[in-house]
N, C-alpha and C positions, 0 to 999 in steps of 0.2 A: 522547363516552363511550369507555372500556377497557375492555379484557377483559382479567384478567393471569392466567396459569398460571406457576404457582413450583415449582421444583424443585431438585436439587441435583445435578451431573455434577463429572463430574472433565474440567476444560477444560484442551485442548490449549494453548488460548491463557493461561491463567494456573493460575499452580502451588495442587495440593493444592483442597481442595471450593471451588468456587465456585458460589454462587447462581446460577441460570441462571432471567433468566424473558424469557417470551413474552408480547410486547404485541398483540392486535388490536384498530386504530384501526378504531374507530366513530364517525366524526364525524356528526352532524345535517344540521349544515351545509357538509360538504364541497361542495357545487355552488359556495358562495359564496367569492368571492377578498377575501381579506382584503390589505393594502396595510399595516398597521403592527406589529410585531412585539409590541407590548400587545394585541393580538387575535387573538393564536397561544396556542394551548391545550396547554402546555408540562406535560411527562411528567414526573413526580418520580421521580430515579433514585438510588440508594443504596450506593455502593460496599462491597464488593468483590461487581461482578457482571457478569453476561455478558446482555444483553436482545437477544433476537431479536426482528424485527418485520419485516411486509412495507408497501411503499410503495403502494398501487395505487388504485381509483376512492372508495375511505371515506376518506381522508387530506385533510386539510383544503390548500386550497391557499393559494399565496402570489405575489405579484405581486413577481417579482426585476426590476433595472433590463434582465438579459435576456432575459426572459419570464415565466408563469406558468406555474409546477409545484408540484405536491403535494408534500408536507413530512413530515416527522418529526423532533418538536421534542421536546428534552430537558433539564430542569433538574438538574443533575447535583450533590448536594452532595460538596464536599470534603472536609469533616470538619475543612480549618484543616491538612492535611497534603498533602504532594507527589500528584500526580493523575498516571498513567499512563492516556493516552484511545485505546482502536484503534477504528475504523472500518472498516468489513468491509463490501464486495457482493461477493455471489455471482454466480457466470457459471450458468444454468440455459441454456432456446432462448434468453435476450435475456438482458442484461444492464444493471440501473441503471449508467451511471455517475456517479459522487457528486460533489458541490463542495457544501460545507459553512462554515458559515459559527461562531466562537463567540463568544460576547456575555460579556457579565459583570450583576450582578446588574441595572443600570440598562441594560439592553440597547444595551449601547455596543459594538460588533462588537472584539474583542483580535485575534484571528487570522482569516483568510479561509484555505480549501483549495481551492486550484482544480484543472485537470485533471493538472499537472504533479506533484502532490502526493500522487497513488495512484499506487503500484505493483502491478503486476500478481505474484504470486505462483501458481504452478503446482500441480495437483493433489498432494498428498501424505499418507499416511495418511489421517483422517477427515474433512482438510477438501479441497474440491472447489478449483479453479479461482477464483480471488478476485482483489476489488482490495483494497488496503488502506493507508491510510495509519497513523500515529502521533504522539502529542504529550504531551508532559509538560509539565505544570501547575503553578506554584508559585502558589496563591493567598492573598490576605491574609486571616489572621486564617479566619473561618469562611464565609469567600464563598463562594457557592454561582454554576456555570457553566454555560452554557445553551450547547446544540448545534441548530443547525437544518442538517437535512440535506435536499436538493435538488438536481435537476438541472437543463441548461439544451438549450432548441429544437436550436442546435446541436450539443450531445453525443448529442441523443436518433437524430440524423438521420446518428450513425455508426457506427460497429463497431472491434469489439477484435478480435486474435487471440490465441487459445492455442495452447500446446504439446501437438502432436499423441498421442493416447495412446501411439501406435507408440514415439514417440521418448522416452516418459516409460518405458514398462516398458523399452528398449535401455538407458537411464539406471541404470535400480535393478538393471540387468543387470551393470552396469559395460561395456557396448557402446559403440559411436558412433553414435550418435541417424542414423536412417536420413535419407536427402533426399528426406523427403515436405512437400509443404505444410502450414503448420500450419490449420485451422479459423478462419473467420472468424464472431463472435458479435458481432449486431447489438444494437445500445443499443436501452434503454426508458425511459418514461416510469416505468416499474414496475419490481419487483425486489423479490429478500429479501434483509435485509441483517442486521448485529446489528452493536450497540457493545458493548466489553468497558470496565472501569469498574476500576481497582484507585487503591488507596492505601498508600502504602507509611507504617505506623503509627512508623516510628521517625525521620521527619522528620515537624515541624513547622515551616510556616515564617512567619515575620516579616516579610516583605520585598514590596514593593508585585509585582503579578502578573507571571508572565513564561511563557512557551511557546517548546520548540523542538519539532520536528517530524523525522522520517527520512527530509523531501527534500534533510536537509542532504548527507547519506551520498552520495545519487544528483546531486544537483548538482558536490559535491566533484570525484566522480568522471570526472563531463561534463569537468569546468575543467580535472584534471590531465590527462584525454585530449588536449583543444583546446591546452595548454599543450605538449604534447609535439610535436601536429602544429605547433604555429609553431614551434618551437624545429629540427623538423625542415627546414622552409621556410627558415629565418632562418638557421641558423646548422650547428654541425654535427650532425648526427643522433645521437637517441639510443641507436639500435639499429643500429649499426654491423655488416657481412658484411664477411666476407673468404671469399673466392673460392676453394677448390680448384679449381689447375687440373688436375690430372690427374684427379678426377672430378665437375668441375665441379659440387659441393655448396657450397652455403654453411653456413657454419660460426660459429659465433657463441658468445661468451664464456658463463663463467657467471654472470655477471651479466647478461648479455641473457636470460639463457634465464631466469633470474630473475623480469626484466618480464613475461616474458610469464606466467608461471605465475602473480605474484602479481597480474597485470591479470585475468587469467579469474577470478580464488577474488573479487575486488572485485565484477567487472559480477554474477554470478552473486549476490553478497550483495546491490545495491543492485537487483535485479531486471531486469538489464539481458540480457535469456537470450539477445537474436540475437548481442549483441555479444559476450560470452560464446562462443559458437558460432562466430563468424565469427575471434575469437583467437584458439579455437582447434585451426580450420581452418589457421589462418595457421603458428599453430606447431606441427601436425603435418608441415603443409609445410619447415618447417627445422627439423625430426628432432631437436625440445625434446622431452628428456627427463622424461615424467612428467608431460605437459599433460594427456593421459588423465585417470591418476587423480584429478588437482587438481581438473578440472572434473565429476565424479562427484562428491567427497566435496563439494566445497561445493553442490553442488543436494543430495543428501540430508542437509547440515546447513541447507537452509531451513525 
């Protein structure tokens, strides 16, 4: 059984009133592990809306091939139009980390999320410290898509870090984030989390189901890094120095100084904050002009 509380906010996450409700699982039979996904007591959800909900000892659980964890399961209908799906955990003392899995109406699994799939996103304005993936949806006709969210033995038995507060107000300071340690927040079996649910009314689409996700963004970005490190290995370097010698600075084009400026404004988009940070360390060290500000405005355009 549900408990739902409805209401109407103005969501950071999606534009102008959206329906906000609040689910508390009350399962009966939460003690009992269920092993087939026809025996998961799946939530009917109605776009355009925002559902919060917590994961913890009422959630019915489920037997994954890499353990047994409590769930929260979701029948999402599409309406027959394009699906924008985000997935949200919250960093409280501990933090869910999520691997999610989505099915289609005959519970045939279309997408898996696993850990490499959420990014971490930093405190800002109303929302707190988060993971979060994303995925858009093309589904046929009026199909209706199912979310089961989950964790595993081994995510629970680790921890995340966040961006120390210190170095978040130096940030909306326009400062240089101080060299404190950031906070280490241990995983749970438990957590608050919410999915947000939009549909965008002026696609309708025809075409058998498809999904992409925003680990595209962060993997890209992996690939053009590793690409740049072999090329620097292999061949000639991308970021070439030339050497003053009468004040022995290095000095580098404006297209070097380019890379770097448009490398930090990327990791900082795709949630990459150390490597961000350590760019641009790097290119304050070769007196890049304007790495500062790059890396400000894109944390406060997260």
């Amino acid at each position: 059984m549900k408990h739902l509380v409805l209401g109407c906010a103005i969501s950071i996450a999606l534009m102008g009133c959206t329906t906000t409700e609040t689910i508390v699982f009350d399962t009966s039979d939460a003690s009992q592990v269920v092993e087939s996904y026809s025996q998961i007591h799946w939530v009917n959800v109605e776009p355009t809306k925002r559902v919060n909900f917590s994961i913890d000892e009422n959630n019915q659980n489920f037997e994954f091939p890499t353990g047994v964890s409590p769930v929260a399961a979701f029948n999402i209908d599409t309406q027959g139009k394009e699906l924008d799906l985000e997935i949200i955990s919250y960093f409280k003392k501990t933090v869910l980390y999520p691997n999610a899995l989505l099915l289609n109406e005959n519970n045939q699994v279309l997408k898996s999320f696993g850990t490499e799939d959420f990014e971490y996103k930093h405190a800002y304005g109303f929302e707190g410290d988060r993971l979060t993936t994303e995925v858009t949806i093309q589904p046929v006709g009026k199909q209706r898509v199912k979310l089961l969210i989950y964790t595993t033995p081994e995510l629970i038995s680790g921890e995340s870090e966040v961006l120390h507060p210190v170095k978040l107000d130096a940030i909306a300071r326009g400062n240089y984030p101080p060299d404190v340690p950031n906070p280490k927040v241990p995983h749970s079996q438990f957590g608050e989390l919410s999915i947000v649910a939009k549909v965008d009314s002026a696609i309708v689409v025809d075409e058998p189901i498809a999904v992409s996700s925003t680990d595209t963004a962060q993997k890209k970005f992996t690939e053009d890094l590793a690409a740049k490190d072999q090329a620097d290995v292999g061949t000639a370097p991308i970021i070439s120095t030339q050497v003053n010698v009468e004040n022995d600075q290095i000095t580098l084009s404006s297209e070097q100084q380019q890379f770097y400026l448009t490398s930090i404004e990327n990791a900082v988009e795709v949630g990459m904050l150390d490597k961000a940070l350590a760019l641009l360390e790097e290119a304050k060290a070769l007196n890049v002009e304007g790495a500062q500000q790059v890396f400000v405005k894109a944390v406060n355009a997260k």
